[in-house]
N, C-alpha and C positions, 0 to 999 in steps of 0.2 A: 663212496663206493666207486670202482672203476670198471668201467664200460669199455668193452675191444671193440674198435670201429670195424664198420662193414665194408668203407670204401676199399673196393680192387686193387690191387697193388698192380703196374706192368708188370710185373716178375710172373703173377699169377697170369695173369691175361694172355702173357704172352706164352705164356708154356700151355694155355689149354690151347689156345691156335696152331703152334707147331706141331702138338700132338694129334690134329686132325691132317693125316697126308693130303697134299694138295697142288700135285704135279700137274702145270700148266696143260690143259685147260681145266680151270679146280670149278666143282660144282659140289651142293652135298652138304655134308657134316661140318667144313670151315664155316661155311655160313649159316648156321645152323647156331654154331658156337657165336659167330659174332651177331647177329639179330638177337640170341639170349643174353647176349652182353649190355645192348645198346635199349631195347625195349624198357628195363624197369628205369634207362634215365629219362624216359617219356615222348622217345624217338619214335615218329611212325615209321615201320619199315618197310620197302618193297622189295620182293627178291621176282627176278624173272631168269627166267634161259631162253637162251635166242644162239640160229645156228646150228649147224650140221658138221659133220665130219668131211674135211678134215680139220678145218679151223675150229671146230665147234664140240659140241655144245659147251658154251660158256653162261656160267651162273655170275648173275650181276645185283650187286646190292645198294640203292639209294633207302639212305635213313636222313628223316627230317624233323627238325624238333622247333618251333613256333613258338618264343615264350607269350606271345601277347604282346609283350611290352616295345615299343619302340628302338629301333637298334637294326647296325647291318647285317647283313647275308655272310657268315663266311663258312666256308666248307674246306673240306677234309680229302684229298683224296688219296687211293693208294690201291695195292692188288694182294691179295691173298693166293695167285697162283706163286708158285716157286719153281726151278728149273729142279731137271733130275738130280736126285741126290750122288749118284755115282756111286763104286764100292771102296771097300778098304777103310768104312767112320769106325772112328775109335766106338763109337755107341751108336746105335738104332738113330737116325738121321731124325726120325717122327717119334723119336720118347725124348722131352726133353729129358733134359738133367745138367745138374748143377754138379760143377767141379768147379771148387774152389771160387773166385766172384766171377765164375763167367758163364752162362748158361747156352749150352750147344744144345744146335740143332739146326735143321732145314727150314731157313725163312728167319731165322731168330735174327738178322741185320735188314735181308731183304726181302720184305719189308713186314714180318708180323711184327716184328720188336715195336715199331717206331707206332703203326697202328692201335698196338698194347697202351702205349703211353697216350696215344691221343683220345683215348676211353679211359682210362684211367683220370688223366688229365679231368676230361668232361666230369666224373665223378666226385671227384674233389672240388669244384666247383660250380653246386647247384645256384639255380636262381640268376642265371645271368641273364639280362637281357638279347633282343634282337633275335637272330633266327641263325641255327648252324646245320649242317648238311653234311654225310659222308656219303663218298662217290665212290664205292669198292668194288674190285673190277675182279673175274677170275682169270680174267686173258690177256699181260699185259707182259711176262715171260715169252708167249709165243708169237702167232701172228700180226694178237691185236687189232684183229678184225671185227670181232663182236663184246668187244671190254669195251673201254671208255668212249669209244662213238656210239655205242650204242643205249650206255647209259646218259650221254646228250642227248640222244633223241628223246629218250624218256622222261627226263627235264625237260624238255621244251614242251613234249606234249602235258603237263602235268603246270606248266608255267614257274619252275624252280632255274630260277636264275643268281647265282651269287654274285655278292661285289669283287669279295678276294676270294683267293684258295689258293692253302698250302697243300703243298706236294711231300707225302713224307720218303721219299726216296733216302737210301742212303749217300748223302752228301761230303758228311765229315771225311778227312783222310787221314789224320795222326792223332788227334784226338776231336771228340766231343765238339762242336762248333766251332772248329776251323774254316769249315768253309759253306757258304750255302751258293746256290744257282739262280742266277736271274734270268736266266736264256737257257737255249740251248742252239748246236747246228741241226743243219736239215741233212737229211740223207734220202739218195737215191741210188740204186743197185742198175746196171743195165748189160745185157747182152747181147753180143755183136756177131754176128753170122755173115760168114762169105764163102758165098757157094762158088764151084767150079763144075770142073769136069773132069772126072778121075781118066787116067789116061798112063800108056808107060813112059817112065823117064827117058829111054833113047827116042821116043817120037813125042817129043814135048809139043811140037804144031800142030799134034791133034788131043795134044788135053789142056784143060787150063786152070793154072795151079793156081787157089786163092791163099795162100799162103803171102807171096808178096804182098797184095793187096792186103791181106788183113795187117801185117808187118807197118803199110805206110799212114793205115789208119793210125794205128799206135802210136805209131813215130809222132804222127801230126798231135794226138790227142796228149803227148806228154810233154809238146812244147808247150800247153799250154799254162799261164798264170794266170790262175782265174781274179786273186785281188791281195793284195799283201796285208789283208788282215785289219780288224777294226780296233777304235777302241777300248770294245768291251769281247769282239772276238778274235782269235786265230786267224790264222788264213785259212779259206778254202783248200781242199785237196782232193787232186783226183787219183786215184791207184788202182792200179793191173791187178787184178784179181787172180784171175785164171788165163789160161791158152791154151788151149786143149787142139786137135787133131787128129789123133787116135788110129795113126797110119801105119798098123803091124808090121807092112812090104818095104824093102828098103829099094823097089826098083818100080814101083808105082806113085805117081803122083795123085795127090788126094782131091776126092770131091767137095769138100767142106773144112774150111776150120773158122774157131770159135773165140772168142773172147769174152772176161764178163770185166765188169768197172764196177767201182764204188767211188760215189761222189760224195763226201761232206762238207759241207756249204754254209758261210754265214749267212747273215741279212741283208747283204747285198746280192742275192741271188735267189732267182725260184725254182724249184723243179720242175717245174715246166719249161723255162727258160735252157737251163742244164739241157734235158732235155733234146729241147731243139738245135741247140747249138752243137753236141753231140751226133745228131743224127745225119746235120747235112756232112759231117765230115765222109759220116759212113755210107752214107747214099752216092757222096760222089765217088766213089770205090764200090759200085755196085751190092756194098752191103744193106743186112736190114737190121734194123736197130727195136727191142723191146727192152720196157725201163718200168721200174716197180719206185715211186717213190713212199717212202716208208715216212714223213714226214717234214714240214716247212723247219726251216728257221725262225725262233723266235725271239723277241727280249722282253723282259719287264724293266723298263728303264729304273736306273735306281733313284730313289723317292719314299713318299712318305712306310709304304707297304716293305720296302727291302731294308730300313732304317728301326722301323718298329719290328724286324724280325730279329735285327743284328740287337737291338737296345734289350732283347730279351734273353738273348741267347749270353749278351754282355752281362745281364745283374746276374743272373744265376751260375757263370764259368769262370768269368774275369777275361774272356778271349772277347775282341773283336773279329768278329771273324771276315774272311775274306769273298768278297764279291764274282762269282766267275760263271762261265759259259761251258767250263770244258767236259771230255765225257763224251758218252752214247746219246743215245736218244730216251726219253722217259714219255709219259704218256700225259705230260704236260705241255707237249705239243697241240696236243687235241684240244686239253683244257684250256692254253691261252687264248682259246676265240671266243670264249666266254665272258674272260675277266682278268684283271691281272692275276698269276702267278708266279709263285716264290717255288722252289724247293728247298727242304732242308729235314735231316733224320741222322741216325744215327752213324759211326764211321764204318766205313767199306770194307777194310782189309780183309776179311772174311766172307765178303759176297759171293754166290756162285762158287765155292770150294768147298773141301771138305773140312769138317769137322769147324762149321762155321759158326758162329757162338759170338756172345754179345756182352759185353760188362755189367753187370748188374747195376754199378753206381752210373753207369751211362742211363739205363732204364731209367733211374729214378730223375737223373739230372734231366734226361731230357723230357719226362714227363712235367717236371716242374717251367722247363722251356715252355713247353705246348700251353702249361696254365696259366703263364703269363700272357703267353701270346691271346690268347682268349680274351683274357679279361684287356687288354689292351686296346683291343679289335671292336668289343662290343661292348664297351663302357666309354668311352672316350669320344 
């Protein structure tokens, strides 16, 4: 007699998540759908909301599953917020649906697909030992203010510390496990203000135009070379953002203009450092300097954790895939103060666009990644 199995397919998982809307900051019915996902594989879950507008309210999800048995910590982590859908989707951004092997929709690469697979995964592989953990975040599209730092604080108070975590960001770029992330750079945003004295252009001696001064900051700040790049990153780079002024009169001279920067920074540099070394340029130019840094540089040096992701990613594709640092920033910054982390999920080319959709035999293959990776992690 034959029996239809129960276990979830990603295909499924991942079209019940994309069909709950869940534009950054997402609270609600995603997590709703994913705690009903993860509870019957014997995860306890905590869902909280922390946070005000404008960053806020963001719903945050830690699920923890304890076999008993002897074995490491490794967790999961990822975000169920998604950017705006935009208009002109060939179909409803929040119905999936399947045309042909590809299934569209908002979030289907980044990142409910990859999430899909890593429940899925867990499902097809009961009974493992050790201890696994997802760290799902509703705010990691936006501010990232009250997503994954604040689901660390809630680990810490709770005593949930992992050894590794994966990061399921979408990694790949041309196909399927070309490539995964052991680092990332750091990034800092900063803006630069130099005030005058509005005054008219034929009596310049009685106004005083920061123009110049803003001009010689720049000038200095774009000699600069910050480092020619490591082994395992880029170079730093600093770039002009904006320069604003907003001087309608073409016979008055302005009281203020503006500048903003963006710094991305390997590991030989800090934000704070950045920073300071930025600012005294603009202080000796009587300007004043404010800087938002949005996160350190980090690495997971490669080793046993970056080897056992490539050896899994290898039996199941036949790619070895490639090692890199490059990209934005992911919310694996946060998580490196934790424990080593890896990223790695499914390919990009449809992130953040329209009519973005995911391969189905990718779902499947990389669900089969995830369950090796598993059994690798906490068998061995």
């Amino acid at each position: 007699m034959s029996t239809t199995s129960t276990v979830p397919t990603a295909l499924a998982l991942a079209s019940r998540l994309i069909a709950c809307p869940s534009v950054t900051p997402a609270t609600g019915a995603v997590f709703t759908a994913m705690e009903e996902m993860l509870t019957p594989l014997g995860f306890t879950v905590e869902r909280f909301v922390c946070g005000e507008a404008p960053d806020g309210p963001v719903e945050n999800l830690l699920a923890v599953r304890d076999s008993g048995a002897p074995g490491p910590h490794f967790a999961f982590a990822g975000h169920l917020d998604v950017v705006p859908p935009g208009n002109n989707w060939t179909s409803d951004p929040f119905t999936p649906e399947l045309r042909g092997d590809l299934l569209y929709g908002r979030g289907a690469v980044d990142m409910k697909g990859s999430i899909a697979c890593f429940v899925a995964a867990l499902a097809a592989a009961p009974g493992l030992p050790g201890t696994v953990s997802l760290i799902i975040t509703g705010d990691e599209e936006g501010p990232a203010v009250h997503g994954t730092v604040a689901l660390m604080e809630r680990m810490a108070e709770r005593g949930v510390k992992p050894d590794l975590c994966l990061v399921g960001e979408p990694t790949s770029v041309n196909r399927l496990g070309d490539m995964v992330k052991i680092g990332r750079r750091g990034s800092v945003n900063m803006w630069i203000t130099v005030n005058g004295m509005q005054g008219h252009v034929a009596y310049p001696h009685l106004a005083d135009n920061p123009i110049p001064r803003l001009l010689r900051i720049l000038t200095a700040i774009e000699a600069i070379e910050l480092d020619a790049g490591t082994d395992w990153f880029q170079p730093s780079n600093i770039e002009i953002t904006d320069i604003t002024v907003g001087n309608p009169a073409t016979n008055v001279i302005p009281a203020q203009a503006t500048a903003r920067l963006s710094i991305r920074f390997n590991d030989q540099h800090s934000g704070a450092g950045l920073v300071e070394r930025i600012r005294a340029l603009v202080e000796a130019e009587g300007g004043v300097l404010e800087a938002k840094i949005s996160g350190e540089a980090f690495l997971t040096a490669p080793g046993t954790f970056s080897t056992l992701i490539s050896n899994a990613i290898q039996t199941v594709t036949g790619i070895a895939p490639e090692l890199s640092t490059t990209g934005g920033t992911s919310d694996a910054r946060f998580l490196s103060k934790l424990c080593p982390v890896v990223e790695f999920g499914l390919t990009n080319a449809t992130m953040h666009k329209l009519d973005e959709a995911v391969a189905v035999q990718d779902l499947e293959q990389l669900t089969a990644i995830y369950g090796d990776i598993l059994v690798r992690v906490l068998t061995n």
